[in-house]
N, C-alpha and C positions, 0 to 999 in steps of 0.2 A: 504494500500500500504506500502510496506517497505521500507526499504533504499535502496537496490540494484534495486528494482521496478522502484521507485523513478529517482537514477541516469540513468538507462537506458532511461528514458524520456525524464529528461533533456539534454542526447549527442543525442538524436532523431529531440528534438525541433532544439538543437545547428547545426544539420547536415540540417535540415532543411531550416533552416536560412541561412546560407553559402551558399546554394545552389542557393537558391533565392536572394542575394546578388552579388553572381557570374553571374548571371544571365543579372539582371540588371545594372551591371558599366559597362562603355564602358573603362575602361582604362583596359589594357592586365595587368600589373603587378598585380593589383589588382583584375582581374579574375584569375589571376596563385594561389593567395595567397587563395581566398576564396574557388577555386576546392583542395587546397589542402587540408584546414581544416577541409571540409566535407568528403573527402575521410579521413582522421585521426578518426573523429567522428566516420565516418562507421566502424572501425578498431576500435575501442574501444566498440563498442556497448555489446558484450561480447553474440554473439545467445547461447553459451553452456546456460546459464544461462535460459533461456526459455524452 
């Protein structure tokens, strides 16, 4: 695996996790902030690269 490989995984897991975190908080601010990082995540995933 490479570094690009590599980082792709890591914003995958990261978008991952936010989502399921967003998921499960019932406070609204803090589902605002976790849908947004995952949609950031998804935006940086970089599909040209694949």
């Amino acid at each position: 695996m490479n570094i690009f490989d590599c980082a792709i995984k890591m914003e995958e897991e990261a978008r991952i996790n936010y989502e399921k975190l967003a998921a499960a908080t019932p406070v609204s601010e803090l589902k605002n902030l976790f849908t947004m990082l995952a949609a950031a995540s998804r935006n940086t995933t970089m599909p040209w690269w694949r």
